[in-house]
C-alpha positions, -999 to 999 in steps of 0.1 A, spaced: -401 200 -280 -388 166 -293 -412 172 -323 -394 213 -332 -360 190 -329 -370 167 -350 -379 192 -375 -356 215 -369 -331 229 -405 -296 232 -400 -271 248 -420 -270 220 -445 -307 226 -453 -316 192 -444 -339 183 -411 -328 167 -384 -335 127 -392 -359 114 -359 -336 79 -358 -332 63 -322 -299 61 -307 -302 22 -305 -308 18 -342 -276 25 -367 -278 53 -389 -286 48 -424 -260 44 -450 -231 45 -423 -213 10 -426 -211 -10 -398 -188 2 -374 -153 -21 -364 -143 -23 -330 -108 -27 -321 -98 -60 -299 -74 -73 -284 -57 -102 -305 -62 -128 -276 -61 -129 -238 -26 -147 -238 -7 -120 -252 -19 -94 -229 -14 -120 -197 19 -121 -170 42 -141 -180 74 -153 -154 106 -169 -161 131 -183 -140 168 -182 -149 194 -202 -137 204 -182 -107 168 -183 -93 158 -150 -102 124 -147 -118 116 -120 -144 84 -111 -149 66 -89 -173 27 -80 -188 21 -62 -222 9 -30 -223 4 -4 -256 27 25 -248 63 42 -262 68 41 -221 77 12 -198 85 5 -162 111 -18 -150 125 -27 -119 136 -49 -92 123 -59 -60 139 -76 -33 123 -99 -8 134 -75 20 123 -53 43 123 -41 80 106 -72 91 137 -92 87 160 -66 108 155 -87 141 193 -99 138 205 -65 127 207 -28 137 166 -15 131 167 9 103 190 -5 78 164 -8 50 156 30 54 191 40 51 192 15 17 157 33 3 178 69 8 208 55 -9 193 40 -34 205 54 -71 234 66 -60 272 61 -72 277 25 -86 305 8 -100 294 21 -132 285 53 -125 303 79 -104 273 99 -90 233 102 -90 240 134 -113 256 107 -135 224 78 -134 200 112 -137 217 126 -171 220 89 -183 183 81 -174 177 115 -193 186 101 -227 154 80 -228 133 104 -209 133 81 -177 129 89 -140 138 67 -111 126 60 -73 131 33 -48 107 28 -21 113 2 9 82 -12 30 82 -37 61 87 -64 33 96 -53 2 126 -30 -12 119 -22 -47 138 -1 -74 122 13 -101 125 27 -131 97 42 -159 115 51 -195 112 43 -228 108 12 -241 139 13 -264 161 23 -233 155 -13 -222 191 -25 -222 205 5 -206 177 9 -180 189 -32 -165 219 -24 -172 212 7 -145 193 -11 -122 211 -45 -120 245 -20 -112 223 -4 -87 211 -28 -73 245 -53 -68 272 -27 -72 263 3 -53 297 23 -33 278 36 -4 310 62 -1 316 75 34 302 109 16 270 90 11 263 75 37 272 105 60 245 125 38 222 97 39 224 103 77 215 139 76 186 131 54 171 106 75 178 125 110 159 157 88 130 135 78 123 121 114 124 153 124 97 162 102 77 131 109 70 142 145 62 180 130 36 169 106 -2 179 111 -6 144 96 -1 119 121 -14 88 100 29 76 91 32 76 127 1 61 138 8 35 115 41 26 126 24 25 161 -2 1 155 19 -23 143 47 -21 168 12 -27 192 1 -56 174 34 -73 168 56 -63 195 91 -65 189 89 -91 160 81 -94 124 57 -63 108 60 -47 142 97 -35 141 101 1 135 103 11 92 121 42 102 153 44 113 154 54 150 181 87 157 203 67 181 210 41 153 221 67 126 255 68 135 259 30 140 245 19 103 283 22 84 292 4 49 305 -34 68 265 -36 86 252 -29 52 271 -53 32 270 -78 57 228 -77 52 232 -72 18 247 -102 14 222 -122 29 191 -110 15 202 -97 -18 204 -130 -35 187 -136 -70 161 -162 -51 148 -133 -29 144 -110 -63 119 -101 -92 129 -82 -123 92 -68 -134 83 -51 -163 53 -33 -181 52 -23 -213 80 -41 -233 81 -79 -250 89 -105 -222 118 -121 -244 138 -93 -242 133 -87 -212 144 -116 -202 177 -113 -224 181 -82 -207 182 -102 -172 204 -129 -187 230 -101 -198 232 -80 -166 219 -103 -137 233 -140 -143 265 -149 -131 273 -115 -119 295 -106 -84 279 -84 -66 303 -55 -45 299 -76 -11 313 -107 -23 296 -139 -28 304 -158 3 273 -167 29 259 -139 47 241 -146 83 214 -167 80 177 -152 69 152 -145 91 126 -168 86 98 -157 117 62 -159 110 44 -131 126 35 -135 161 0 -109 172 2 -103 201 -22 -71 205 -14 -45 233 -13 -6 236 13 19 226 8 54 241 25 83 231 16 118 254 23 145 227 8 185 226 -8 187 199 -17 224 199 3 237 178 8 212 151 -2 237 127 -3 272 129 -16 299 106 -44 319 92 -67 286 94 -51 262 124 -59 229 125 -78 224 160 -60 205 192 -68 171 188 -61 135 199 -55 108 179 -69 71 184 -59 41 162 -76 2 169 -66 -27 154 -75 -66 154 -57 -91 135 -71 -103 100 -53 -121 77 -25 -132 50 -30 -117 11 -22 -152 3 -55 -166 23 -87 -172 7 -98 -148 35 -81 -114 26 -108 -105 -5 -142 -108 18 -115 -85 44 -110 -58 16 -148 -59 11 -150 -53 47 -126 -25 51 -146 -10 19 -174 -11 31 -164 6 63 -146 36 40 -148 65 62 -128 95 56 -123 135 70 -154 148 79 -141 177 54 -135 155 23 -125 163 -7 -141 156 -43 -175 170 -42 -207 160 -26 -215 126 -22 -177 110 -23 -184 76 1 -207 86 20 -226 53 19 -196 37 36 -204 28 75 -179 53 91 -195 79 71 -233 70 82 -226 58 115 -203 84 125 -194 111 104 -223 122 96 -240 116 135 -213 128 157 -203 163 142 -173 169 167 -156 135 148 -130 151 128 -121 118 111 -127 80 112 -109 60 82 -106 24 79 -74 5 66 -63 -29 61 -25 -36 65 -14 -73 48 12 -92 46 25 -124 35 15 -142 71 -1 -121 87 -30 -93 83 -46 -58 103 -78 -44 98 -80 -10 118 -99 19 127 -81 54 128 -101 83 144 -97 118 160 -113 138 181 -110 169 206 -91 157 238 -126 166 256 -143 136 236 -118 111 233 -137 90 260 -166 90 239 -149 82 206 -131 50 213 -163 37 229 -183 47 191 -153 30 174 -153 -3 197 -193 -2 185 -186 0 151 -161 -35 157 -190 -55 172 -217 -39 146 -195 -55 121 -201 -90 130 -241 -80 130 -267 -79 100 -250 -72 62 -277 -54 37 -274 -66 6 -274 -35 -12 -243 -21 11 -227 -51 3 -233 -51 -29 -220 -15 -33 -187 -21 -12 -177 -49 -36 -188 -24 -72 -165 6 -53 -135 -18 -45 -140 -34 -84 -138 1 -95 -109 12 -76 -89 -21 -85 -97 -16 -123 -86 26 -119 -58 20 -103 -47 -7 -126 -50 19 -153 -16 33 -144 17 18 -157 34 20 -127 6 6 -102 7 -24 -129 45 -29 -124 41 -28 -87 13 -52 -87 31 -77 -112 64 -77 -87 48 -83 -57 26 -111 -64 50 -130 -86 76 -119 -55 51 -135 -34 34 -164 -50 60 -166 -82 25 -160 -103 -2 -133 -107 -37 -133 -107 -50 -112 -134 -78 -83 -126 -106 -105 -141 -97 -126 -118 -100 -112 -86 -133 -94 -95 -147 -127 -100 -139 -132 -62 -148 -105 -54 -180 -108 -67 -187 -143 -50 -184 -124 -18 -216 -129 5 -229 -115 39 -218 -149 53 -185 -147 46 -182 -109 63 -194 -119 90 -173 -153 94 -138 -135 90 -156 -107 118 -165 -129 141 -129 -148 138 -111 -114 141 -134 -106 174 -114 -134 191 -84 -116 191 -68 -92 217 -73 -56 202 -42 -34 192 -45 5 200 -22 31 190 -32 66 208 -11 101 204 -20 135 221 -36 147 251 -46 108 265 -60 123 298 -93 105 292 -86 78 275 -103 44 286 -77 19 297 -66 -10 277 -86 -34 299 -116 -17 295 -111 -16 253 -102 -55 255 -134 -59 275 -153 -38 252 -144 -58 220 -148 -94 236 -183 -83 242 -197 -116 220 -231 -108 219 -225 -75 208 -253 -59 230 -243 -24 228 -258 -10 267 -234 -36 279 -212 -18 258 -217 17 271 -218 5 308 -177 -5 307 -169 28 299 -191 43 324 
């Protein structure tokens, strides 16, 4: 066959020259890749005005950019205040401003350079956002610094905002998705009452108390240029940083700039524990194809800070466990290598899910299992979930770890692909550390990743008192005791394992 090819006329007459693939072709010239000029020009670069605001930015080829600010602040640091202010700042967010008399007003001016806007708030971060093009720079600070320091919050706006957030818990608790809720439930189990553990969502009874004075008077004590980052992708750092100088130095912001109540400074405090929430789940979704009745089961231990040395063998770890629906989507094959997927999924055909996250944080870390089940099984479940703890602290293959740290290299370098994802990565860890550390970077770390070091952070997360979150029917669920005794099992010898529950 190879020799008909090679012989083969085509409409030019000629035959098909038999020339490997390796060699070049004769009489083409040398081919000239494109490169990038140097490393320097395509690295983060950070500046610190007077004010102690930092302003960050990375390079990127594009007509597009994305700029915005994020604020060290989040529902962590609510332990002085009404729970739920940062949620009702996320939902106000972009509206009227001293500047501008209405959203409608930011969205048609936002319009001019094609740009769109969003503002997310997490347990500690609040960040504002903005993705246009690049020769919109000045007006798209000039948006967000008025935004961000000189927004109304009308008594029409906040009364809206109210509505909005009463709607969306509403929905929470409707959702065939439990995982927002679980999540919020695992913390509050780990970290009870402080820190990461205080509620992100506003809770109904304290919609009515959050006015304009309990917003300014946390505004003012968090929303200080120290606790900020202006980050941007896509445009020259100098004038970006003439932007900042323009817009955010020296300016008053609406609430004055007299001392607000002093910050919270708490360091996270585990504590572990169980949160139980008795919910009927049969009829969470209805239809020509229901979702079945089941119960949902969330464990957690402690792990650890992004800023320790620690957190990259704990994201090999929670990659290697992967896990997923035991319907996923994206064709045959998708991670099912990963531990949750072998060990469970694919044994225990009643599993409807078992997924693995990792939660971090600035001082604190948690590495949990989320898994559901018919109400029938839920006994058997959480003691196959408790195994898959202990198994972690036993034999590593070299090949499965060597395949959990190539799939979290790839996933870093896809994400970091996207404009956006880059912004968000630049303002957090210069929000963070006041520096970044470039992709190269962390796959070197990741690469230096060995079966010694999983099982060192395991065994030091064993130690711990687990956190469980559970939501449905909970008739047969094991008690907490019997979970705690479970995971404290040192040796790991599973019979001894299956005996507690028994």
């Amino acid at each position: 066959r190879c020799g008909l090819a090679a012989g083969r006329s085509y409409s030019g007459g000629s035959a098909y020259p038999s020339v490997s693939l390796t060699c070049p072709l004769p009489g083409v010239p040398k081919a000239v890749f494109a490169a990038a000029e140097s490393r320097e020009r395509f690295e983060t670069r950070v500046t610190v005005l007077e004010n102690g605001l930092r302003v960050a930015s990375q390079n990127k080829f594009g007509q597009f950019c994305t700029v915005g600010i994020l604020v060290n602040s989040g529902s962590r640091h609510e332990a002085k205040y009404l729970s739920g202010i940062s949620h009702f700042l996320e939902k106000l967010a972009f509206s009227s401003t001293a500047q501008f008399g209405s959203k409608d007003e930011i969205l048609l001016t936002l319009e001019k350079h094609g740009g769109i806007c969003d503002c997310q708030a997490s347990r500690d971060t609040i960040m504002y956002a903005v993705s246009a093009d690049a020769r919109g720079l000045d007006t798209v600070v000039n948006l967000l610094a008025d935004v961000t320091l000189q927004p109304r919050l009308s008594d029409e706006e906040i009364e809206m905002t109210r509505m909005a957030i009463r709607f969306e818990l509403e929905d929470l608790n409707m959702r065939p998705d439990p995982e927002p809720l679980l999540t919020e439930m695992i913390h509050a189990a780990a970290f009870r009452d402080n820190t990461v553990g205080l509620n992100r969502f506003c809770p109904v009874e304290n919609t009515d108390k959050i006015d304009r004075d309990v917003l300014h008077s946390y505004l003012s004590s968090y929303y200080t240029p120290d606790r900020m980052v202006l980050a941007g992708v896509g445009i020259e750092h100098e004038h970006l940083v003439e932007c900042a100088r323009k817009y955010l130095l020296g300016v008053e912001p609406v609430w004055g700039s007299g001392q607000g109540r002093a910050v919270d400074r708490s360091v996270a405090q585990y504590t572990g524990g169980i949160i139980k929430v008795e919910k009927d789940m049969s009829d969470v979704s209805l239809g020509p194809t229901p979702i079945p009745e089941l119960t949902h089961i969330m464990i957690g231990l402690e792990s650890c800070s992004f800023l320790e040395d620690d957190f990259i063998p704990f994201a090999v770890l929670n990659m290697m466990m992967g896990g997923g629906g035991s319907f996923s989507a994206g064709g045959p094959g998708k991670g099912m290598f990963t531990r949750l997927y072998l060990n469970v999924l694919n044994r225990h055909h009643w599993m409807y899910n078992a997924t693995s996250y990792h939660h971090s944080y600035e001082d604190t870390g948690l590495l949990c299992i989320h898994a559901s089940a018919d109400p029938k099984q839920v006994r058997e479940m959480v003691e196959i979930i408790t195994r898959e703890f202990i198994l972690m602290a036993g034999a590593v293959g070299e090949v499965e770890l060597e395949r959990a740290k190539t799939q979290l290299k790839s996933m870093l370098m896809m994400n970091l692909e996207s404009r956006p994802v880059i912004f968000e990565d630049v303002g957090r860890q210069v929000l963070a550390t006041s520096t970044r550390k470039l992709p190269h970077e962390l796959c070197a770390l990741i690469s230096q990743v060995k079966p010694t070091d999983i099982k060192r952070v395991v065994t030091k997360m064993l130690h711990k008192k687990p956190a469980v979150a559970a939501l449905g029917d909970l008739t047969d669920l094991p008690t907490y005791e019997h979970i705690q005794a479970a995971l404290s099992s040192k040796d790991g010898r599973l019979p001894r394992l299956y005996r507690l529950f028994r």
